[in-house]
N, C-alpha and C positions, 0 to 999 in steps of 0.2 A: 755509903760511898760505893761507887759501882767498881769495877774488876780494873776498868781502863783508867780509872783516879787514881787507886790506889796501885799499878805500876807504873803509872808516873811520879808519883812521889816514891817509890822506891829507885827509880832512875835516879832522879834529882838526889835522893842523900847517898847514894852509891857516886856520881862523880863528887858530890862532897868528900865524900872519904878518900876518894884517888887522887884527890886534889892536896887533901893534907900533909902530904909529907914532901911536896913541889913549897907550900906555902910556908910552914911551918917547921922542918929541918931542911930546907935549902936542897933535900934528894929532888933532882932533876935530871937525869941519865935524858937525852936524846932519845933511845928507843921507847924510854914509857912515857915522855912530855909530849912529844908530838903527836899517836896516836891517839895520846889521854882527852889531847885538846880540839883533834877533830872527830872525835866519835862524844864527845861533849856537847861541840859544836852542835851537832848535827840531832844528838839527841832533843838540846835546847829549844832549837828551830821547831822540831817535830810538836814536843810538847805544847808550845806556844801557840802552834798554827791549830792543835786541837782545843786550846784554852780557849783561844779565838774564836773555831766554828761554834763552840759549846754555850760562849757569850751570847753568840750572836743569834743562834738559834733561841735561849732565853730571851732576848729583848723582842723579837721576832713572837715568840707567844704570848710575852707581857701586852704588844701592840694589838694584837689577835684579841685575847680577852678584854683588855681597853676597849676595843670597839664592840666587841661585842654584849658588852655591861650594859643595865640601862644608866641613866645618868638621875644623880642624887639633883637636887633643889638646889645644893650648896654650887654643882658643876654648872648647872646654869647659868647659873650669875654672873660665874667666868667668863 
């Protein structure tokens, strides 16, 4: 797992846990919900949009070696 994987899931269970006591003992104070929920926000987005480049770069190199394979007897046929 590289360095940037694994602080993103340390992100991800760190708003887990600052979430739990909004969801699960009703502590909701104004100064820690609204903060909590846009630096949540904001982390969420981050994370995703790297999920994303990182998809999308793998399907990008699956297509790369697809082409560049030679093709089986069975891929002909196709």
């Amino acid at each position: 797992m590289a360095r940037g994987e694994l602080i993103e899931w340390i992100v991800m269970l760190a708003i887990i846990v600052a979430v739990w006591p909004i969801v699960f003992f009703g502590w909701a104070p104004p100064y820690y919900r609204f903060p909590l929920y846009a630096i949540s926000l904001i982390a969420l987005v981050i994370i995703f949009l790297r999920r994303l480049r990182r998809t999308r770069e793998g399907l990008e190199e699956s297509e790369r070696m697809k082409r560049g394979a030679p093709q089986s007897e069975a891929d002909k046929k196709l």
